[in-house]
C-alpha positions as CSV (number, residue, x, y, z in Angstrom):
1,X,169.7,13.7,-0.3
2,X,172.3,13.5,-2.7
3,X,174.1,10.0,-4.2
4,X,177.6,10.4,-2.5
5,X,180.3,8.2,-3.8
6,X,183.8,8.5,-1.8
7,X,186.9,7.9,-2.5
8,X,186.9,4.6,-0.7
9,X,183.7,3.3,-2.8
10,X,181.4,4.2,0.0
11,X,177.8,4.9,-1.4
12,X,175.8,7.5,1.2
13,X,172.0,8.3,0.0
14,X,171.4,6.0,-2.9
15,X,167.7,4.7,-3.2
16,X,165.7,3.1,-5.6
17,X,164.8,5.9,-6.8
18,X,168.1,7.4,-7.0
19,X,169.9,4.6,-9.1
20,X,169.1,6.0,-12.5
21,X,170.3,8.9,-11.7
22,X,173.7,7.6,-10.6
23,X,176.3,8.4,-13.6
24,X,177.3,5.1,-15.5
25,X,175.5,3.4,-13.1
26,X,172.3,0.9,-15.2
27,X,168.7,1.5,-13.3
28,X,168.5,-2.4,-13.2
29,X,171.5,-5.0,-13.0
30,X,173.0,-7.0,-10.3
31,X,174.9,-5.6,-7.6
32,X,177.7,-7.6,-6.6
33,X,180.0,-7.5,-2.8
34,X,177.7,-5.2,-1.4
35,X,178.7,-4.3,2.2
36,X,175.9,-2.9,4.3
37,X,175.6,-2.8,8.3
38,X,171.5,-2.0,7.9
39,X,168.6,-3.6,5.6
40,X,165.6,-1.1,5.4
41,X,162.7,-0.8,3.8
42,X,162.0,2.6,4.3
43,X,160.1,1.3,7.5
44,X,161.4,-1.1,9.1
45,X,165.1,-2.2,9.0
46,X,167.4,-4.9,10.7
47,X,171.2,-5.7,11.0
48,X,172.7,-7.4,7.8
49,X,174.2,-9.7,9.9
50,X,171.0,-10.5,11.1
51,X,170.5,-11.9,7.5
52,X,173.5,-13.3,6.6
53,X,173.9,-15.7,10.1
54,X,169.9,-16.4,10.6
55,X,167.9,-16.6,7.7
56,X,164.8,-18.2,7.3
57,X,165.6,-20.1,4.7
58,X,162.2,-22.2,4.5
59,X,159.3,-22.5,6.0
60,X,156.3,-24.5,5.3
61,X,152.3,-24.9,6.6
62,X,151.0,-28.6,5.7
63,X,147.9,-30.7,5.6
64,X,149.3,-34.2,7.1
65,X,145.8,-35.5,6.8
66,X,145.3,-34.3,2.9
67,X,148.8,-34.1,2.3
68,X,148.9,-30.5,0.7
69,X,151.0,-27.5,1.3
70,X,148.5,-24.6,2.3
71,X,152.0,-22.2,2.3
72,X,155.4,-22.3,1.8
73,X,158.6,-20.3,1.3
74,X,161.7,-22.3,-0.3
75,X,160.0,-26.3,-0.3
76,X,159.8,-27.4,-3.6
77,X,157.6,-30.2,-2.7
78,X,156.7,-32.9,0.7
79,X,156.6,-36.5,0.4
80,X,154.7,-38.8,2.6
81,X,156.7,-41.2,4.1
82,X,154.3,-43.0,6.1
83,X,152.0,-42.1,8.9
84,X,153.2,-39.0,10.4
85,X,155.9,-38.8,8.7
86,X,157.2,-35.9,5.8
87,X,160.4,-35.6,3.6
88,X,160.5,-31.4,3.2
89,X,162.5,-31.0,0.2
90,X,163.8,-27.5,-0.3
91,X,163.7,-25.4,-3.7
92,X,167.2,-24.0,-3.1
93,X,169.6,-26.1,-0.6
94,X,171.4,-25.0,2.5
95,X,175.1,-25.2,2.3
96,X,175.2,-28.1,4.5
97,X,172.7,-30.2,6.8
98,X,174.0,-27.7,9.6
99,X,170.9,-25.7,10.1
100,X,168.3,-25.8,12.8
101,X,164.6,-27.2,12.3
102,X,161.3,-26.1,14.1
103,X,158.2,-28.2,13.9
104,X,154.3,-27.8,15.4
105,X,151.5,-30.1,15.4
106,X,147.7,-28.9,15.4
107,X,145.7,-30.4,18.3
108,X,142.5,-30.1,15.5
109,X,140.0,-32.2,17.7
110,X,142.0,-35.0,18.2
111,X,142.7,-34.6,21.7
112,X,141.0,-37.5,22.5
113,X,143.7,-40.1,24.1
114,X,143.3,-39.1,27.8
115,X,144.1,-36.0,27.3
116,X,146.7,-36.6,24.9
117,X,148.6,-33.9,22.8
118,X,150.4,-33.5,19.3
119,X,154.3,-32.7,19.2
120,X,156.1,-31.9,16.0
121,X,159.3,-33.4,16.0
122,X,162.5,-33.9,13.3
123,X,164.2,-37.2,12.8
124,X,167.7,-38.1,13.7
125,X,170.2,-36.3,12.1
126,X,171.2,-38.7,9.4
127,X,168.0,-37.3,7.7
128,X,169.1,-33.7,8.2
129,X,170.4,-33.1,4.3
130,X,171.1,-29.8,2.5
131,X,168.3,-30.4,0.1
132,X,165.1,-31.6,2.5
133,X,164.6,-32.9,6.0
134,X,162.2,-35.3,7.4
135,X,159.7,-34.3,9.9
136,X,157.5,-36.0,11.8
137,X,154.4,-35.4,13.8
138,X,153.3,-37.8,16.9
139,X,151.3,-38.4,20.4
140,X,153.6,-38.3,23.4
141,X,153.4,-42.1,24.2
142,X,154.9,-41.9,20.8
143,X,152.8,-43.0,18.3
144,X,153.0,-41.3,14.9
145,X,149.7,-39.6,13.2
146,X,148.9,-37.6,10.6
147,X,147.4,-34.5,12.0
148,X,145.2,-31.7,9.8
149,X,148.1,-28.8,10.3
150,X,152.1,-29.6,10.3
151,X,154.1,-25.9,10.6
152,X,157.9,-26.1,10.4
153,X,160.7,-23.7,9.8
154,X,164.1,-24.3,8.7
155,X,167.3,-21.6,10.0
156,X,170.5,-21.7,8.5
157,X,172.7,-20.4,5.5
């Protein structure tokens, strides 16, 4: 397919491939106000909006009990607070502490209390801030413990 460029600056058929053959146009650069209504990667493709209102902006799989991040996407680093309890700070803040937060516990063998289970839990929102959130891991009755895996994601813009 041919690179179209209208009238109205509307770009039909460009692909990484075609860039360099775009006329005045460098192979690498940065594209700036780019408008789009699909993301694709040749596969699989999704709204823009879906990106732009609902990003994953971090995410983060923990040790509570060794304190070390097995995997991460946007935390710069974790700092224990006390038992069962975790600053995440993020690489690259959101643009406010308006973003939602997700947290899991491992059960990891220590069911033990009658039965009891882990929840994964945030703080209050006083310690909802654009660069890290606190998170905090707990039995029901609701005593705080560290727990082998913490797993918490972090939407917003």
């Amino acid at each position: 397919m041919p690179t179209i460029i209208s009238g109205d600056g509307t770009i039909t058929g460009l692909t990484a491939t075609g860039i360099s053959a775009v006329q005045n146009l460098p192979a690498t650069g940065t594209i700036t106000n780019l408008t789009t209504t699909t993301i694709s990667d040749g596969t699989n493709s999704t709204s823009s909006t879906n990106l732009v209102r609902a990003p994953c902006k971090a995410w983060i799989k923990y040790s509570g009990t060794a304190q070390t991040i097995y995997a991460s996407y946007n935390v710069s680093s974790v700092t224990y607070l006390f038992t069962g309890r975790y600053q995440v700070n993020f690489t690259t803040a959101f643009s406010s502490a308006n973003y939602a937060a997700c947290v899991t516990a491992s059960v990891d063998g220590e069911i033990g209390v009658s039965g009891a289970f882990k929840i994964g839990f945030t703080e209050q929102a006083s310690t909802y801030l654009a660069g890290s959130c606190v998170i905090g891991v707990g039995l029901p009755d609701p005593a705080v413990t560290n727990t082998a895996i913490v797993s918490a994601i972090f939407i917003g813009t």
